[in-house]
Structures are given as structure tokens and as C-alpha cells.
C-alpha positions as CSV (number, residue, x, y, z in Angstrom):
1,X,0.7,-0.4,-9.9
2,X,3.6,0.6,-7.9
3,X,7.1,-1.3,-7.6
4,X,5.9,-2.8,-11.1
5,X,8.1,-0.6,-13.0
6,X,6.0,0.0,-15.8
7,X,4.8,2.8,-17.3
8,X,3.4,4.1,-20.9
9,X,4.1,7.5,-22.8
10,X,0.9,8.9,-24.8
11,X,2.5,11.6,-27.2
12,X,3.0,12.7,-30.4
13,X,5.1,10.2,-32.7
14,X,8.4,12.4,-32.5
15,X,8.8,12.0,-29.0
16,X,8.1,8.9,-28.6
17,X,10.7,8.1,-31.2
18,X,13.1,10.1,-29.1
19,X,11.8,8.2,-25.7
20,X,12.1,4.9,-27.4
21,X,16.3,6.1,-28.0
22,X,16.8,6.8,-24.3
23,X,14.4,3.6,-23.1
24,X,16.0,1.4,-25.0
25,X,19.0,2.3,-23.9
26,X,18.5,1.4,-20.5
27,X,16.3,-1.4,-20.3
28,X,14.8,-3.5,-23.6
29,X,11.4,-4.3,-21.4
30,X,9.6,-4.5,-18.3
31,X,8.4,-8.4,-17.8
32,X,5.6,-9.8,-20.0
33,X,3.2,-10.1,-16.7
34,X,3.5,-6.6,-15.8
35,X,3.0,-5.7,-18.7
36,X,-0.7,-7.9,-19.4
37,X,-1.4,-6.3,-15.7
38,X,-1.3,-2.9,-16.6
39,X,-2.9,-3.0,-19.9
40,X,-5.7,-4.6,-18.3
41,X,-5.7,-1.8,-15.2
42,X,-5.9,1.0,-18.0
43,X,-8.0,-0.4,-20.8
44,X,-10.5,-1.8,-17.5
45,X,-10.3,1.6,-15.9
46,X,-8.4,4.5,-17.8
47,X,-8.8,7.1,-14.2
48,X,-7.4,4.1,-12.2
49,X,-4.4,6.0,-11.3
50,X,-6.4,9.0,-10.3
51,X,-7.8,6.7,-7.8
52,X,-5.2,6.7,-5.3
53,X,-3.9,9.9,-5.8
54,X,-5.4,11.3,-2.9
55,X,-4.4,8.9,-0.5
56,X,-0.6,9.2,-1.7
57,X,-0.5,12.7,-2.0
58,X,-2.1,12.7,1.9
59,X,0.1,10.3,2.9
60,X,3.2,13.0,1.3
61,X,1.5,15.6,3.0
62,X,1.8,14.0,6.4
63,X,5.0,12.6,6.2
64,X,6.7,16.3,5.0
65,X,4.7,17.7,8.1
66,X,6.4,15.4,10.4
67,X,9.6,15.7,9.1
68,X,10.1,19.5,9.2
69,X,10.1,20.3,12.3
70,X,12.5,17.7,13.3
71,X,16.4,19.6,12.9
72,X,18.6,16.6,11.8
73,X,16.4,15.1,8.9
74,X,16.0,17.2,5.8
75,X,13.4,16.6,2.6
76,X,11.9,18.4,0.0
77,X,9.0,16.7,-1.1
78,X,8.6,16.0,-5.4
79,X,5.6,15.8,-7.0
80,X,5.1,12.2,-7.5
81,X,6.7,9.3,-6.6
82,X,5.9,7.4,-3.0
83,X,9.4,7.7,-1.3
84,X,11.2,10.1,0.6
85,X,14.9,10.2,0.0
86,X,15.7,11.9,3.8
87,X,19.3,14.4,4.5
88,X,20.0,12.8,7.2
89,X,22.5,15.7,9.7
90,X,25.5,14.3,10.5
91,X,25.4,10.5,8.9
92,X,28.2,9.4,7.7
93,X,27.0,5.5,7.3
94,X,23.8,5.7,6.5
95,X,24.1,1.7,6.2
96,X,24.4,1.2,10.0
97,X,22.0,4.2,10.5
98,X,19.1,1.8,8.2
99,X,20.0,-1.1,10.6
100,X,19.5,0.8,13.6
101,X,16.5,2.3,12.7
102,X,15.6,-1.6,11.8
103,X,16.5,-2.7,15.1
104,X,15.7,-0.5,17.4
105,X,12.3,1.2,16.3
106,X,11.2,-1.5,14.0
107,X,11.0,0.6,10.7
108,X,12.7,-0.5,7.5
109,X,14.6,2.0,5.3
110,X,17.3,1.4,3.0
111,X,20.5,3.2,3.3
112,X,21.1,6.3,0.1
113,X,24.1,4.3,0.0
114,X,22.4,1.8,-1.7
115,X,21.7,4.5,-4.7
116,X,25.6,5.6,-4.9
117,X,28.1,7.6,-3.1
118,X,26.3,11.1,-3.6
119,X,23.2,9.3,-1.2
120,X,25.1,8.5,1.8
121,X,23.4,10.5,4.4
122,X,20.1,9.7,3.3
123,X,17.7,7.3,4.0
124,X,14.9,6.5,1.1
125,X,11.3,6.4,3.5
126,X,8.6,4.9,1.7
127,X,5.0,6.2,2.1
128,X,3.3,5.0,-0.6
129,X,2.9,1.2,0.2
130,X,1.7,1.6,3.4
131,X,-1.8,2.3,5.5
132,X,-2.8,5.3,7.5
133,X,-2.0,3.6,10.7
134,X,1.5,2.3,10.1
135,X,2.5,5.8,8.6
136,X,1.1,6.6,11.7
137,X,2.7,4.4,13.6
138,X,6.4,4.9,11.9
139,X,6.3,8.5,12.1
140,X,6.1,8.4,15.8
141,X,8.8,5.8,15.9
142,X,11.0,7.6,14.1
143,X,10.8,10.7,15.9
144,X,11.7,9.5,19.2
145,X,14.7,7.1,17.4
146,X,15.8,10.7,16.2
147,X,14.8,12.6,19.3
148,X,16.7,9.7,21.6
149,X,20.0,10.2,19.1
């Protein structure tokens, strides 16, 4: 259920004791209705997130293919997750870099700024909320923005 940002930990009693420490710590709960949403995707259908794995791990796949070749973007793909936080050569505002992108070839990033100091440069790509044909379709886009820069 991504963008929910809710997840469970199955383990034995110890660490979850330790887990509870550090989650509490940062957050006391996700909201009640993601909550009710999930437990009803799991106890309904306990593979349900093998169901899309596939697709997202394709859609990974593709996006790191694209990516490599081109010289002035720089990624190493992680093993889960459905974003791709992109070194971007030579950005220094990676702010006005989002908006351009946003502008000129239609394709909505947000800046590594927006994650601290240590992610300007970057752009976060998402591929995970997307279909086949707009992957598609922003790859493309974004190599010739790149290619024309």
C-alpha cells in the first residue's frame, strides 16, 4: 500500500521490544485508517505484497537500464523501495533543476534538497506509482532534457 507509511514487524518478542524503542521514538502511530486498510489487505490476502513485486522490481530494472548509460545522472539501485534518489553531475540547485524538469519536459521530481543538505544534487525519481507507459514515456523525456543540457 505504498505512500501509506505503514508497515508491521513479525519477529521474535525481543526485537520487537527493541523496534517498539526506536519506533516510538519517531512517530507514536500511523493514522487509524491506514491502519484498518492494511490489516484488512494482509489478513484478506497474506501474499498481497508479493503481488506486485514483479512489476516494481521490472519497473527498477528499466529505469537503472536507462539511467546508466546516460554520464551526468548517477544511481545505484536498493533492493526495495519505488524511488530513485539520482547524482545528478554538476547540480548545484537541484530545486531549480526539479522545476525545469517540471516545466520543460513535463516530469515531476522533487529536489534531494527537500531531504537535507547532503541531497542537493539529487533528484528522488519515482517508479513505483506509475504504469508501463508513463515510465515509458518519462524516461524518454528525461533523456533528451539531459541530452539537450
Amino acid at each position: 500500500m505504498m505512500g501509506w507509511r505503514v508497515g508491521f514487524l513479525l519477529a521474535d518478542a525481543a526485537i520487537c521490544a527493541q523496534a517498539t524503542k526506536v519506533q516510538d521514538a519517531m512517530i507514536i502511530c500511523a493514522p487509524t485508517v491506514s491502519q484498518i486498510a492494511v490489516e484488512a489487505a494482509v489478513r484478506d490476502d497474506w501474499d498481497y505484497p508479493r503481488t506486485f513485486h514483479t512489476e516494481l522490481s521490472d519497473r527498477r530494472r528499466r529505469l537503472s537500464e536507462a539511467l546508466t548509460p546516460i554520464p551526468t545522472l548517477s544511481w545505484t539501485p536498493t533492493d526495495g523501495g519505488f524511488f530513485a534518489f539520482v547524482r545528478v553531475k554538476g547540480c548545484d540547485d537541484s530545486s531549480e533543476l526539479a522545476l525545469r524538469l517540471l516545466d520543460e519536459a513535463h516530469i515531476v521530481t522533487i529536489p534531494g534538497s527537500s531531504f537535507g543538505q547532503s541531497g542537493e544534487g539529487c533528484l528522488r525519481l519515482s517508479y513505483g506509482s506509475v504504469d508501463d507507459e508513463a515510465l515509458s514515456k518519462a524516461i524518454a523525456r528525461l533523456k533528451e532534457f539531459v541530452n539537450g543540457l
